[in-house]
VOPAGU-2260 file (C-alpha; in pm, 1 decimal, decimal comma):
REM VOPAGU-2260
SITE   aa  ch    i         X         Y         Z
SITE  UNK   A    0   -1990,5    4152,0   -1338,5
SITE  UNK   A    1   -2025,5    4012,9    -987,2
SITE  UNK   A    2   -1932,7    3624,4    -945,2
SITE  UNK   A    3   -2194,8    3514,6    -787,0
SITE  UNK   A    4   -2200,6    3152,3    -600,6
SITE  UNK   A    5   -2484,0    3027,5    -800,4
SITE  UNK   A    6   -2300,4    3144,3   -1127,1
SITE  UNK   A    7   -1991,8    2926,4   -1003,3
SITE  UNK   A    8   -2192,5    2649,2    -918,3
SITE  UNK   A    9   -2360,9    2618,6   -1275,3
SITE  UNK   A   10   -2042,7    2616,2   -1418,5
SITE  UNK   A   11   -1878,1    2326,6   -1177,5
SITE  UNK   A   12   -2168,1    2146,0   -1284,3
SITE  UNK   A   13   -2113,1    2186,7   -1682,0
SITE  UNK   A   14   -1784,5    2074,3   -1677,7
SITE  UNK   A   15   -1691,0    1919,8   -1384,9
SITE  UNK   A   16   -1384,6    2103,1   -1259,7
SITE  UNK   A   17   -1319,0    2239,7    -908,6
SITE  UNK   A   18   -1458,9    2543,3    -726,1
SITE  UNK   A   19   -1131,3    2758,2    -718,6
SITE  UNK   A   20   -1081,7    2679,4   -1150,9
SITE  UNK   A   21   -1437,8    2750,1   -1221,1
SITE  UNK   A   22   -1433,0    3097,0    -979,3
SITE  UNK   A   23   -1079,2    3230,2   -1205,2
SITE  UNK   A   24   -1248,5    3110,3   -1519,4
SITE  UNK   A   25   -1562,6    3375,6   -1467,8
SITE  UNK   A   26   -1325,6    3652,3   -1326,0
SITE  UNK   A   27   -1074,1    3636,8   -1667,0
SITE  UNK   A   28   -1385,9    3584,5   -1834,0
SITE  UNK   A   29   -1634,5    3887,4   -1659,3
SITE  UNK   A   30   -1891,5    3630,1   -1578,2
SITE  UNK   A   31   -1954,1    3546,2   -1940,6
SITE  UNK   A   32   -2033,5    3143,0   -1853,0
SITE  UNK   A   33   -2005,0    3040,4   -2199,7
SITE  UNK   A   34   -1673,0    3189,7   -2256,4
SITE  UNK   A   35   -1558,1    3061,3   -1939,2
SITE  UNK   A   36   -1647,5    2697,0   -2076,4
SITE  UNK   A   37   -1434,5    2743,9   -2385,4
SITE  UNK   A   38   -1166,1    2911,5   -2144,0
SITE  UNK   A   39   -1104,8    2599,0   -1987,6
SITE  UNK   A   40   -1175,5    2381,1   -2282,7
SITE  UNK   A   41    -854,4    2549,8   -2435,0
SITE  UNK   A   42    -690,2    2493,9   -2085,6
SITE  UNK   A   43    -813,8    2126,7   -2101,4
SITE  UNK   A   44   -1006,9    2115,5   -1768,7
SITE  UNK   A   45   -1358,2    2078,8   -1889,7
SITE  UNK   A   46   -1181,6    1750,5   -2073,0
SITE  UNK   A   47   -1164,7    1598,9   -1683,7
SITE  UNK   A   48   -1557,9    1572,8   -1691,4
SITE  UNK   A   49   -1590,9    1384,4   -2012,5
SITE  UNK   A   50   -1357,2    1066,3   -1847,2
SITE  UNK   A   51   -1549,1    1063,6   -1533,2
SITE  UNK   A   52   -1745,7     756,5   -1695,0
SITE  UNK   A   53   -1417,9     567,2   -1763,1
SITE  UNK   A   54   -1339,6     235,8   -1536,8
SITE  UNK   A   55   -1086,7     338,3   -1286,8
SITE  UNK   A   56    -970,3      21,7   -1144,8
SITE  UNK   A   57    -630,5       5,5   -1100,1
SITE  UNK   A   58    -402,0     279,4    -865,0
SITE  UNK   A   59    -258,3     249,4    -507,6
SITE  UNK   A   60    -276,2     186,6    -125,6
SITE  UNK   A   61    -107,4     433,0      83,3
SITE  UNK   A   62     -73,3     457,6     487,3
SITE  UNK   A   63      10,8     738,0     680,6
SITE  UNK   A   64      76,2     725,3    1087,2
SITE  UNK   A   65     143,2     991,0    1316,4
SITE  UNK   A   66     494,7     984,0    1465,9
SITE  UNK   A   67     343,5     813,5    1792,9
SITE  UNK   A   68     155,1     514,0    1595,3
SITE  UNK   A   69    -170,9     634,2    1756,9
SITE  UNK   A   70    -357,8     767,0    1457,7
SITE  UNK   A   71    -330,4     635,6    1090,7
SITE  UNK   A   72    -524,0     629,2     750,3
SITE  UNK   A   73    -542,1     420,6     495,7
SITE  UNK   A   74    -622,9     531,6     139,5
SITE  UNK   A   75    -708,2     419,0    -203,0
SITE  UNK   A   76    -676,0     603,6    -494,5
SITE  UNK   A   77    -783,0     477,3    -818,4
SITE  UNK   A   78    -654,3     527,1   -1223,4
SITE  UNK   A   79    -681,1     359,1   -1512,7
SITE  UNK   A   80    -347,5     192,8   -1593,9
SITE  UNK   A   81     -62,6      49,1   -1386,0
SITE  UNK   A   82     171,0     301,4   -1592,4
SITE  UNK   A   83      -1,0     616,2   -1419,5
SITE  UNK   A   84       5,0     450,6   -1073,6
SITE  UNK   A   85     367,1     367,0   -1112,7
SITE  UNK   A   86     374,2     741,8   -1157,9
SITE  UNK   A   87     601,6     969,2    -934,2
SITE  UNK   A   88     249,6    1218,6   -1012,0
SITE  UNK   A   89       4,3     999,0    -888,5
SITE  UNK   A   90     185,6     876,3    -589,1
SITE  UNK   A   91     275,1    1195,0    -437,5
SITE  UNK   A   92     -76,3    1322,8    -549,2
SITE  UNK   A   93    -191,0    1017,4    -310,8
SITE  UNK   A   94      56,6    1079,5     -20,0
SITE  UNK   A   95     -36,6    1450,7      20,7
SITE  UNK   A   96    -385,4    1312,7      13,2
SITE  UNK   A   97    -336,6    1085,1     256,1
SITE  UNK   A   98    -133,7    1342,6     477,5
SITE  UNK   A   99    -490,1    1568,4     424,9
SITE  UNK   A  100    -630,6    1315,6     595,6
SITE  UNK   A  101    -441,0    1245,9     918,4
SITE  UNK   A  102    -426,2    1613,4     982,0
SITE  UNK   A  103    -802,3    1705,5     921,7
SITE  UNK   A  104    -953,4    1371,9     977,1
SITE  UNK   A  105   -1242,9    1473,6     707,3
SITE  UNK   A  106   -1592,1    1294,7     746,3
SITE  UNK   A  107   -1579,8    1160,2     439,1
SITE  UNK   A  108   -1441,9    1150,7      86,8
SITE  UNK   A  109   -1680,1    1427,1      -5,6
SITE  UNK   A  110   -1565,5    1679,7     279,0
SITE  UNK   A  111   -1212,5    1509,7     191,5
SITE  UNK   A  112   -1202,8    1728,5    -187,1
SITE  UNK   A  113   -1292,0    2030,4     -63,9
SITE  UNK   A  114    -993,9    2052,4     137,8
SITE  UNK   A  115    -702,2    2238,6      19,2
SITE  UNK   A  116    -458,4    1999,3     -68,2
SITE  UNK   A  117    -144,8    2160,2      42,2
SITE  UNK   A  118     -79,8    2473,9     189,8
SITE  UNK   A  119    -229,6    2666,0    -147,2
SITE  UNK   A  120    -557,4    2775,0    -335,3
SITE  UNK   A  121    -673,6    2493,0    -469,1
SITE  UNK   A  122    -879,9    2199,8    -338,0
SITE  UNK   A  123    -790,6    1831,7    -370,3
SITE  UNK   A  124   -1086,0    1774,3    -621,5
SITE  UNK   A  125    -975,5    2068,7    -827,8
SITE  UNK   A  126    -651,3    1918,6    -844,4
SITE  UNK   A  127    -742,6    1586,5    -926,4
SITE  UNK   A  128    -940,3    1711,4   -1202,9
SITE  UNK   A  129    -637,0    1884,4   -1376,5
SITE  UNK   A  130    -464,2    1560,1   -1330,7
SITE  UNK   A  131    -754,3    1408,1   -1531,5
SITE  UNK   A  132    -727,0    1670,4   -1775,2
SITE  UNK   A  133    -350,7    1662,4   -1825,5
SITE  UNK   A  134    -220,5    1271,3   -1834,2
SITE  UNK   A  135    -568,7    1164,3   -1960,1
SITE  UNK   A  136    -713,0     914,0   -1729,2
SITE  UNK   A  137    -992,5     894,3   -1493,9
SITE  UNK   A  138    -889,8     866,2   -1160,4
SITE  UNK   A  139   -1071,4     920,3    -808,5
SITE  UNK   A  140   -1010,3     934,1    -421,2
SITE  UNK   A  141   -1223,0     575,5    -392,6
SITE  UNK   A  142   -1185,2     591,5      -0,5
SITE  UNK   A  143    -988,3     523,0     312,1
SITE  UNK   A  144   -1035,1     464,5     651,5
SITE  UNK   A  145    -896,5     608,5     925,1
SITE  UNK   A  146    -736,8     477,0    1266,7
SITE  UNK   A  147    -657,3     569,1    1666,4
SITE  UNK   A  148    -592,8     365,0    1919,3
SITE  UNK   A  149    -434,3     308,9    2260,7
SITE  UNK   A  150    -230,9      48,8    2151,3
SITE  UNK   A  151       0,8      48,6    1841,0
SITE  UNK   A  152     -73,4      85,9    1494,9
SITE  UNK   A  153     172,9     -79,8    1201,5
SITE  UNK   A  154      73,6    -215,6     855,0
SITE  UNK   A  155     223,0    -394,2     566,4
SITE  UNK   A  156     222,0    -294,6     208,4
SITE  UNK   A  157     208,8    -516,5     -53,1
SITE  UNK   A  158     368,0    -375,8    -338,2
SITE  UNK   A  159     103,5     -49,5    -393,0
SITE  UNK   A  160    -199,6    -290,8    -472,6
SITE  UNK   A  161    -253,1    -411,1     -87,6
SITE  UNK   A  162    -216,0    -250,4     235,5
SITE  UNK   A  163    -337,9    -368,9     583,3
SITE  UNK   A  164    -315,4    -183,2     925,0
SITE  UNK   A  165    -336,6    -386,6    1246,1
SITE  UNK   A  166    -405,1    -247,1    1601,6
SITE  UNK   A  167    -211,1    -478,4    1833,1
SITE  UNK   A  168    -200,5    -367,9    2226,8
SITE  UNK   A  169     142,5    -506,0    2320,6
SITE  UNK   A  170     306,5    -600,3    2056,9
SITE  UNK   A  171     656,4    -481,9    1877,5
SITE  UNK   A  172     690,9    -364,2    1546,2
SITE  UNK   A  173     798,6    -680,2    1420,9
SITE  UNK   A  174     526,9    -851,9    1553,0
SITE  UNK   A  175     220,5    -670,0    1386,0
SITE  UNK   A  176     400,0    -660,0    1047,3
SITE  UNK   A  177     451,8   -1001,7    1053,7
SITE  UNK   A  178      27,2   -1014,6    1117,7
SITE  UNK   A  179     -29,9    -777,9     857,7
SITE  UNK   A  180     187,4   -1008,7     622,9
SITE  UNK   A  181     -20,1   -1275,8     698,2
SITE  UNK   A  182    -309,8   -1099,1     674,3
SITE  UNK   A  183    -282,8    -932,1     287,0
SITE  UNK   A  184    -180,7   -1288,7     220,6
SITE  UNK   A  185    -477,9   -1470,1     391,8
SITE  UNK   A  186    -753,5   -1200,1     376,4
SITE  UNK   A  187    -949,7   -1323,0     704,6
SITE  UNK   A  188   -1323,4   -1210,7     673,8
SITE  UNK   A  189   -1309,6   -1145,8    1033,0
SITE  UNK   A  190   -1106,4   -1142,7    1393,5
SITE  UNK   A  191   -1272,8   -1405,3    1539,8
SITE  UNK   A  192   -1569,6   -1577,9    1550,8
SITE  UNK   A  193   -1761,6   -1274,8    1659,9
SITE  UNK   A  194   -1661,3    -999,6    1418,6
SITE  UNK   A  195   -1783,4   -1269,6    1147,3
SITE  UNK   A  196   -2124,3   -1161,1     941,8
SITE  UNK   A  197   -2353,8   -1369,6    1103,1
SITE  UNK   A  198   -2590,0   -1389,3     809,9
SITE  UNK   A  199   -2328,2   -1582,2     629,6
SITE  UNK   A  200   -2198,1   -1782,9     954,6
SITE  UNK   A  201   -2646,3   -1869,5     938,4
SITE  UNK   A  202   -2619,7   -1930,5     569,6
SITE  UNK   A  203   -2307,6   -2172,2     600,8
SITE  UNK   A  204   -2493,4   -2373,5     897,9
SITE  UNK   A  205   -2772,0   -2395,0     616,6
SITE  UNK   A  206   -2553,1   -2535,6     373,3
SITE  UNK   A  207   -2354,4   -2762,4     611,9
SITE  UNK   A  208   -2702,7   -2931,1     738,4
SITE  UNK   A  209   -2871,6   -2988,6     397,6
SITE  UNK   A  210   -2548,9   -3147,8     284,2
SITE  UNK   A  211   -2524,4   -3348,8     596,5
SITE  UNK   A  212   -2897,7   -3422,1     600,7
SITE  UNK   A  213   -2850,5   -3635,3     209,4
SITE  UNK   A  214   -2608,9   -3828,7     379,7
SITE  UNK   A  215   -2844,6   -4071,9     559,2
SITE  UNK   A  216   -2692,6   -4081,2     849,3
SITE  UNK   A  217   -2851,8   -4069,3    1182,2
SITE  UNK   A  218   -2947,7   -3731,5    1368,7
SITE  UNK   A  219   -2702,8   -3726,2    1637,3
SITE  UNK   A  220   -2438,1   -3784,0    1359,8
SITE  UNK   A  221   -2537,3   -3538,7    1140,9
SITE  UNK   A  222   -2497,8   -3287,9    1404,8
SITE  UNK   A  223   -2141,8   -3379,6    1500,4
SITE  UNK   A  224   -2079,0   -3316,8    1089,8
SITE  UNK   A  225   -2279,9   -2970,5    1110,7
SITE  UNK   A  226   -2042,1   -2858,3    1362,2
SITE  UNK   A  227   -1761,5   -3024,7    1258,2
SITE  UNK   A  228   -1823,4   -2768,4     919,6
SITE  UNK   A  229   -1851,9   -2459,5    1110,8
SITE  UNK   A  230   -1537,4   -2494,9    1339,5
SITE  UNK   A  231   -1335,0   -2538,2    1037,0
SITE  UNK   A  232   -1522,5   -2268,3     857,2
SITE  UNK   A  233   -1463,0   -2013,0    1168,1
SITE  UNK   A  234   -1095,4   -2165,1    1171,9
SITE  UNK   A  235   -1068,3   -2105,3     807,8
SITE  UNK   A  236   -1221,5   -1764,8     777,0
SITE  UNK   A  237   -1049,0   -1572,1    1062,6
SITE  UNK   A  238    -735,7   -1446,1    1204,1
SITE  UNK   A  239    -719,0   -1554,8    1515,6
SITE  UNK   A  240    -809,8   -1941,2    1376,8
SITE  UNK   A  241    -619,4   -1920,3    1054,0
SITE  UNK   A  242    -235,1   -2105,0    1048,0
SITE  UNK   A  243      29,2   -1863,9    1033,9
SITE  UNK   A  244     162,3   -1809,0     703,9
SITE  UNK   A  245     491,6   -1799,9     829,6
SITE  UNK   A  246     468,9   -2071,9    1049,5
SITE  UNK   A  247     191,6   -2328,1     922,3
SITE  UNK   A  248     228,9   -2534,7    1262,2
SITE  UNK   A  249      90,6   -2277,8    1470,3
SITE  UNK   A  250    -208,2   -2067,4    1447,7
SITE  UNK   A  251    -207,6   -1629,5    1480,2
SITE  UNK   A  252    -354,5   -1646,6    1808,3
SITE  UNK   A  253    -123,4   -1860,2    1930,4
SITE  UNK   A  254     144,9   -1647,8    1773,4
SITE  UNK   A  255      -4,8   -1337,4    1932,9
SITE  UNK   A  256     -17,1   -1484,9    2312,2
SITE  UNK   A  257     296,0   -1609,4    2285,6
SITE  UNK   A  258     418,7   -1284,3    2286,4
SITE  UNK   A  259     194,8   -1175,1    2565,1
SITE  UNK   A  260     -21,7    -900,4    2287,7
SITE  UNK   A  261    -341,4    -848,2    2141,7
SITE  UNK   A  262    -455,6    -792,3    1830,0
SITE  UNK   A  263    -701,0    -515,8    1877,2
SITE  UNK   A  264    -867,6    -462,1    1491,7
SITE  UNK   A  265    -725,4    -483,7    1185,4
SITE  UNK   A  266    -824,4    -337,8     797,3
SITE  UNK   A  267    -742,7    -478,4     433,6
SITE  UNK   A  268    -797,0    -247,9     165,6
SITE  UNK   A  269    -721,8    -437,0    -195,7
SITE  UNK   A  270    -700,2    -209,2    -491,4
SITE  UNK   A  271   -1073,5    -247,2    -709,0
SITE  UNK   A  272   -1158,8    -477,8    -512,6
SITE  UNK   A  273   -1563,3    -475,9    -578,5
SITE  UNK   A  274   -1506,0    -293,1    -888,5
SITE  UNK   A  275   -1559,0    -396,5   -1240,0
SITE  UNK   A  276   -1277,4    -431,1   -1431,4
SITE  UNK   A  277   -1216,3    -324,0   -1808,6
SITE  UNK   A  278   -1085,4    -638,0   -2021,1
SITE  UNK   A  279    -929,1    -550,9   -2293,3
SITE  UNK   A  280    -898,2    -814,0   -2624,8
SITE  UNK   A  281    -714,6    -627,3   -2857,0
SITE  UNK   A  282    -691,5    -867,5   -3111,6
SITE  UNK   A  283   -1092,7    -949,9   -3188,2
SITE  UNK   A  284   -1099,8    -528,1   -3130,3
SITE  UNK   A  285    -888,1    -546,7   -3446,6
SITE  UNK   A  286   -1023,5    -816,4   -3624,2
SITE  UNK   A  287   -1378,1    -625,3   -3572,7
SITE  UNK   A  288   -1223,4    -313,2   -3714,9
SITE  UNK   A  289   -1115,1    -532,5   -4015,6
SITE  UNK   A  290   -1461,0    -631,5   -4050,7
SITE  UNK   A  291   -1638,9    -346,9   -4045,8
C-alpha cells in the first residue's frame, strides 16, 4: 500500500511522534494505521503524546558561539526533574540542539524540529519524542534566541538554570563576563532608560505622584519627589544605572567607559521563568490516600 502524506499525517496526529517514526511505522506495517499505532505503542513512542500535558519546568540554558564570537544562540530546554537535566542525555540532546541552531539559524522553534538533528534520518522533534517515551518525562525545546554582531559576543552561565549573552563593542573577554555576572545576578529590565517598557516607566510615574500627592506637600515639592522616584527607579531597573555587583562603589556604565567599550545588547534567559510550576506536598498526598 502506498504511504501517502495524508496517511502519515493522521498518524503524527494520533500519537504524537515525529514524521520519520510515523513514515517506518506504516511501511513495517503496509499502511494498516491501526497496527501502526499498536506498533509503536509496543515500541513506546505513542507513550511521548500522553505526557505532553505534564508541567515541564525545570531543564537547562545552553550557549553556543561561532569560533569568531560574531554569531551565538541561546537555548532553553525544558524537563520535568533536576535528575533528567543533570543528565549526560538531556544535555547533549540540548547542545546538538543548540549547534542546529547556529548552523541553520531556523525561524523559529517550529521550523527548529523539523530539522535533522545530526547528520541522520531523524528530526529533532522525532527525537525528542523518543526521549519522552524512553526516560518518561515531558520535555520541550521552550525557545532561544539567537545573536550577530560586529562587536563581541560572551555570556555567563549560571550553573545550567541561567545564562546571559552580552554584545559589548570593545571590550575583552573578561570584561563582558564580568557584565554578564552581574547581570544573571541583577536581572536589569532594560539597558538604559530607553530600552525600558514605557508603559511601566508611565505606570510607575502614576504611582510615584498619587503617593506624593497624599503627602500634603506643596506642588513644586511634590514634583521634585516624583522625579526623585523615577531616577532611582531607572537607576534601579537598568544596567547601565545599576551598582556593580562586583564593585558596589561604582556603577556598570562607569565600569564599561572606563575601559573605553560599549555594551551593545544583552539577553537573560532564566529556566521556567513565566511558567507554572508543579508543587509537590507529598505528605497531605499521603495522608489523602490514607483517607480515602
Amino acid at each position: 500500500m502506498a504511504i501517502t502524506a495524508s496517511l502519515v499525517k493522521e498518524l503524527r496526529d494520533r500519537t504524537g511522534a515525529g514524521m520519520m517514526e510515523c513514515k517506518k511505522s506504516l511501511v513495517e506495517t503496509d499502511g494498516d494505521i491501526e497496527a501502526a499505532i499498536e506498533l509503536m505503542r509496543k515500541t513506546g513512542l505513542a507513550k511521548a503524546d500522553k505526557k505532553a500535558g505534564r508541567i515541564a519546568a525545570e531543564g537547562k540554558v545552553v550557549v553556543e558561539f561561532s569560533d569568531d564570537a560574531k554569531k551565538g544562540v541561546m537555548l532553553e530546554v525544558n524537563c520535568e526533574t533536576d535528575f533528567v537535566a543533570m543528565g549526560d542525555e538531556f544535555g547533549n540532546f540540548a547542545s546538538a540542539v543548540a549547534k542546529r541552531i547556529l548552523a541553520d539559524a531556523p525561524a523559529d522553534v517550529e521550523a527548529l524540529l523539523a530539522m535533522p538533528l545530526e547528520e541522520g534520518p531523524e528530526d529533532i522533534n522525532t527525537v525528542l519524542k523518543t526521549m519522552i517515551a524512553k526516560i518518561g518525562e515531558n520535555m520541550s525545546v521552550r525557545r532561544f534566541v539567537t545573536f550577530e554582531t560586529e562587536g563581541q559576543l560572551g555570556a555567563y552561565l549560571h550553573g545550567t538554570k541561567i545564562g546571559v549573552v552580552v554584545d559589548m563593542q570593545d571590550g575583552n573577554a573578561e570584561l563582558i563576563k564580568d557584565v554578564a555576572m552581574h547581570v544573571a545576578a541583577s536581572n536589569p529590565k532594560g539597558l538604559d532608560e530607553s530600552s525600558l517598557d514605557q508603559a511601566e516607566l508611565a505606570k510607575e510615574k502614576e504611582i510615584a505622584a498619587a503617593e506624593a500627592a497624599n503627602s500634603g506637600k506643596p506642588e513644586n515639592i511634590i514634583e521634585k519627589i516624583v522625579e526623585g522616584k523615577i531616577r532611582r527607579f531607572i537607576k534601579d531597573n537598568t544596567l547601565m544605572g545599576q551598582a556593580f555587583v562586583k564593585d558596589p562603589d561604582i556603577t556598570v556604565e562607569k565600569l564599561v567607559k572606563n575601559a573605553d567599550a560599549t555594551v551593545l545588547g544583552f539577553t537573560r534567559l532564566e529556566v521556567g521563568e513565566g511558567m507554572e510550576k508543579k508543587s509537590e506536598d507529598f505528605a497531605a498526598e499521603v495522608m489523602a490516600q490514607i483517607g480515602a
